[in-house]
BALUMZA-802245 format. One record per residue (C-alpha): residue number from 0; residue in one letter; x, y, z. Coordinates in steps of 0.001 Angstrom, whole numbers, always signed. Each point is the difference from the previous one (the first is absolute). Layout:
<rs>
     k   r        px        py        pz
   NUM   a         X         Y         Z
...
</rs>
This chain:
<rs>
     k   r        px        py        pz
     0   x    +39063    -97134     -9159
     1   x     -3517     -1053      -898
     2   x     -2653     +2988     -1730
     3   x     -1652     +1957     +2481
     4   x     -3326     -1375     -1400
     5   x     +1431     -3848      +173
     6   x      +828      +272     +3678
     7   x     -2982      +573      +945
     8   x     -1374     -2799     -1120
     9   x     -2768      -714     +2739
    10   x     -3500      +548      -175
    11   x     -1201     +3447      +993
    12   x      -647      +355     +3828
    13   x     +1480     -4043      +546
    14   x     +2893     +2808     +2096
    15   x     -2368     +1261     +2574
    16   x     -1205     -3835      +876
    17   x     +3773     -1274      +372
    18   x     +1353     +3166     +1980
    19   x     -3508      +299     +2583
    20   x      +426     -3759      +284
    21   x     +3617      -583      +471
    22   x      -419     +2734     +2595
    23   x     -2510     -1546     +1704
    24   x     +1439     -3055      -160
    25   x     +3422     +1354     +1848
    26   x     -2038     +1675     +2527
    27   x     -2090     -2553      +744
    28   x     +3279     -2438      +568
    29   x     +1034     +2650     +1910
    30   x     -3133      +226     +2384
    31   x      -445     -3618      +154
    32   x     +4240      -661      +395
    33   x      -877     -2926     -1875
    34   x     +3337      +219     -2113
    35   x      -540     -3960      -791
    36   x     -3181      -179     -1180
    37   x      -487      +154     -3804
    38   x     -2296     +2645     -1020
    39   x     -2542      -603     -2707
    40   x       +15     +3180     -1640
    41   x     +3830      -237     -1106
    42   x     -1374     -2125     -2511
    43   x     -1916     +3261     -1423
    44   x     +4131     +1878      +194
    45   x     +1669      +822     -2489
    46   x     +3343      +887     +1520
    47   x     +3586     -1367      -300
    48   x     +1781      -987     +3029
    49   x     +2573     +2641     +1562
    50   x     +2949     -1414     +2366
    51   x     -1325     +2938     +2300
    52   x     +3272     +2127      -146
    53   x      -601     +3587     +1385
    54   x     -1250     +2033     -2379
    55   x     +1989     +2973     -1353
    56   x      -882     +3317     +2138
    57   x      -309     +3416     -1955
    58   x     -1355     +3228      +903
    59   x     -1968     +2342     -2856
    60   x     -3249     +2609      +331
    61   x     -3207     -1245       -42
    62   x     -3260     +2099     -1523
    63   x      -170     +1961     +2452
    64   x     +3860     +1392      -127
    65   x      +683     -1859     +3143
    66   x     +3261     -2152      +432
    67   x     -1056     -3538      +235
    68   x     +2233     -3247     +1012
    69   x      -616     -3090      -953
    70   x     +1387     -1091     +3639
    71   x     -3110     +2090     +1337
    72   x     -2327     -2796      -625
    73   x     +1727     -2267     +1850
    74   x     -2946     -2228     +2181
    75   x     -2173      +324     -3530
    76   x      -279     -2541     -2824
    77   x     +1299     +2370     -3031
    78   x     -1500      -307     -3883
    79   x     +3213     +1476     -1901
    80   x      -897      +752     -3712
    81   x     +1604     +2303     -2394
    82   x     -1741     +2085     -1843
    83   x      +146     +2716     -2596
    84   x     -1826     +3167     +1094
    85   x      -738      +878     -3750
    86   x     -1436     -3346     -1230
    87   x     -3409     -1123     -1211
    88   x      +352     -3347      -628
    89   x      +755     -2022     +2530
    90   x      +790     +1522     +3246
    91   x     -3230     +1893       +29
    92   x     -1411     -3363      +575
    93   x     +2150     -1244     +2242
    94   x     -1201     +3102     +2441
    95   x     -3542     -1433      -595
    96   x      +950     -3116     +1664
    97   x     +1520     +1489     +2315
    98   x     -2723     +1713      +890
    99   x     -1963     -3654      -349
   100   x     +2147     -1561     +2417
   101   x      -369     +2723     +2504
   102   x     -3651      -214      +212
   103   x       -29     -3832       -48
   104   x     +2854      +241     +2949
   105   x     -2579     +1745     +2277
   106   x     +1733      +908     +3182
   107   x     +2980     -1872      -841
   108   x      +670     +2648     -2563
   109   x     +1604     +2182     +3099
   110   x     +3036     -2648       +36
   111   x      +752      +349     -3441
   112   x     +2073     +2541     -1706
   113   x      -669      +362     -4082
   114   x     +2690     +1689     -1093
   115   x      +617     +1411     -3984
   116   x     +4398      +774      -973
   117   x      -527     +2391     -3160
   118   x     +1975     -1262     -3338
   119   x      -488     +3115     -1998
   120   x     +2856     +2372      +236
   121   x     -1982     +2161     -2257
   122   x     -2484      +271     +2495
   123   x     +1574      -157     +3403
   124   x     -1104     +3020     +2058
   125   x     -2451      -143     +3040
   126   x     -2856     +1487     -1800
   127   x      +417     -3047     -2923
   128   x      -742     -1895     +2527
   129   x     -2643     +1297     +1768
   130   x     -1800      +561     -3622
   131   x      +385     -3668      -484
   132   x     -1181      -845     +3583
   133   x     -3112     +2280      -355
   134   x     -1104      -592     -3004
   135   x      -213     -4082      +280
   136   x     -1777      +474     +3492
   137   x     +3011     -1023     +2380
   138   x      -356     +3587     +1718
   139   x     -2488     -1833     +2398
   140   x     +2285     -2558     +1156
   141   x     +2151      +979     +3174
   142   x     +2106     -2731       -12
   143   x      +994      +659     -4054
   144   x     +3537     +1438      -689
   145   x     +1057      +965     -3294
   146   x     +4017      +895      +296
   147   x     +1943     +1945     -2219
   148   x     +3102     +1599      -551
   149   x     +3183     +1360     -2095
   150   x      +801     -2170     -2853
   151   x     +2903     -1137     +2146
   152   x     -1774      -633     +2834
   153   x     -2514     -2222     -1951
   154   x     +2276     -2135     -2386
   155   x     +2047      -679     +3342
   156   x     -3592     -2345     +1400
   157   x      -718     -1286     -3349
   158   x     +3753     -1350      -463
   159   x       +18     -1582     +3779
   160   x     -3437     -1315      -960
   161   x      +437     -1855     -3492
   162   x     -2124     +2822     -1625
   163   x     +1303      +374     -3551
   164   x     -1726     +3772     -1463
   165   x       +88     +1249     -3276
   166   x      -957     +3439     -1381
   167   x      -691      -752     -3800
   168   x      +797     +3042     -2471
   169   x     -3315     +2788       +55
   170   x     -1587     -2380     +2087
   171   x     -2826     +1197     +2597
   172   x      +750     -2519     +2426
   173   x     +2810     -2567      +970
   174   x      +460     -4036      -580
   175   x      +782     -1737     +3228
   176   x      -586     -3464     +1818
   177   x     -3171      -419     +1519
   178   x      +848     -1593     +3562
   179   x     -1477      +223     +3491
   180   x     +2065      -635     +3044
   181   x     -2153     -1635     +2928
   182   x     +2389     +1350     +3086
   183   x      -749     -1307     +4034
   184   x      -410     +2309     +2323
   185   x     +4077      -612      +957
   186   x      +802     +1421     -2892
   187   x      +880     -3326     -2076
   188   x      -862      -692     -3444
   189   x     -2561     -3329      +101
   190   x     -1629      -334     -3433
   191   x      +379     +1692     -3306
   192   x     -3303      +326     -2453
   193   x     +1435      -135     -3903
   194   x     -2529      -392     -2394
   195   x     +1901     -1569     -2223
   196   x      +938     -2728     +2349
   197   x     -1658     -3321      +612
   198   x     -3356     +1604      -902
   199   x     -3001     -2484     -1295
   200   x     -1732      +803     -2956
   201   x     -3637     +1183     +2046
   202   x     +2724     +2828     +1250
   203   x      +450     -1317     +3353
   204   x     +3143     -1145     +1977
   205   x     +1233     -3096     +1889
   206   x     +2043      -459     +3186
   207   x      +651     -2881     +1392
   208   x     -1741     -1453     +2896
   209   x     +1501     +1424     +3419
   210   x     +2270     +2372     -1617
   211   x     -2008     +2836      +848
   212   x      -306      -961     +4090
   213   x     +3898      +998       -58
   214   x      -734     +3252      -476
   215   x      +546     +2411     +2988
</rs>
């Protein structure tokens, strides 16, 4: 388990280029069905390969108290982060890119789901949530979900998803891994964004050539 601070070893921002482009990438593939053709911009990834097993379905609230599963977004390309709902450090900037990538996604943004797991169970009620998703300025995104739910509920996704969490003694917020699933719109896990992994030293990513065609 790498320091929260470690992780996150990419330049500030570096996020919202690989998500908006990745995206863009897949959907242009997908408009073009042009699965064969290597893509310049997976050069500008920085993703790890996933064998595209079906990704794990849950069902938790999102900000609004509504019941949300992640099987409702099939036919969408899905942005899976976790996220603590307390934290100042680095998820706050992680909604910033989000938020980044939406606007650089332009009308593609309406076949993309961003979606937050909370990984505080200090702070895992529906109004948490919504204070986290209001005050970083994701309120004005429709397509934004930020689930929550009982402790059991939550540590249930984080186990089927690799996400280790730890609540440090009189701490404000929790230590967890920093990873974003990149999920096609059948519901399969494609890529996985790790900071820590095969990251350059200008805080970008590489894939390599063609990988990123298979996606979808």
């Amino acid at each position: 388990m790498f320091p929260r601070w470690l992780t996150f070893a990419v330049l500030p921002f570096t996020m919202a280029l690989v998500v908006a482009m990745a995206v863009s990438a897949y959907l242009y593939q997908r408009a073009q069905n042009a699965a064969s053709t290597p893509n310049p911009l997976v050069q500008l990834m920085g993703l790890s390969d996933m064998p595209g097993a079906q990704a794990p379905g849950f069902t938790l609230t999102d900000q609004h108290g509504r019941p949300v599963a992640l099987s409702a977004f099939r036919g969408k390309a899905v942005l899976l982060a976790f996220m603590d709902s307390r934290c100042t450090e680095v998820c706050p900037v992680l909604a910033q890119e989000f938020r980044l990538a939406e606007r650089d996604l332009g009308s593609q943004a309406s076949k993309v789901a961003f979606v937050g797991v909370n990984v505080d169970p200090m702070a895992e009620s529906v109004a948490d949530v919504e204070h986290f998703t209001r005050i970083h300025g994701l309120a004005g995104m429709k397509n934004w979900y930020f689930l929550t739910g009982p402790t059991s509920a939550l540590k249930a996704v984080w186990k089927t998803y690799g996400i280790e969490v730890i609540v440090p003694k009189n701490a404000t917020q929790t230590v967890h891994a920093d990873y974003l699933y990149f999920i096609d719109p059948r519901g399969r896990e494609r890529y996985l964004a790790s900071p820590q992994v095969d990251q350059h030293k200008n805080g970008t990513g590489y894939l390599p050539q063609g990988q990123l065609t298979q996606w979808g």
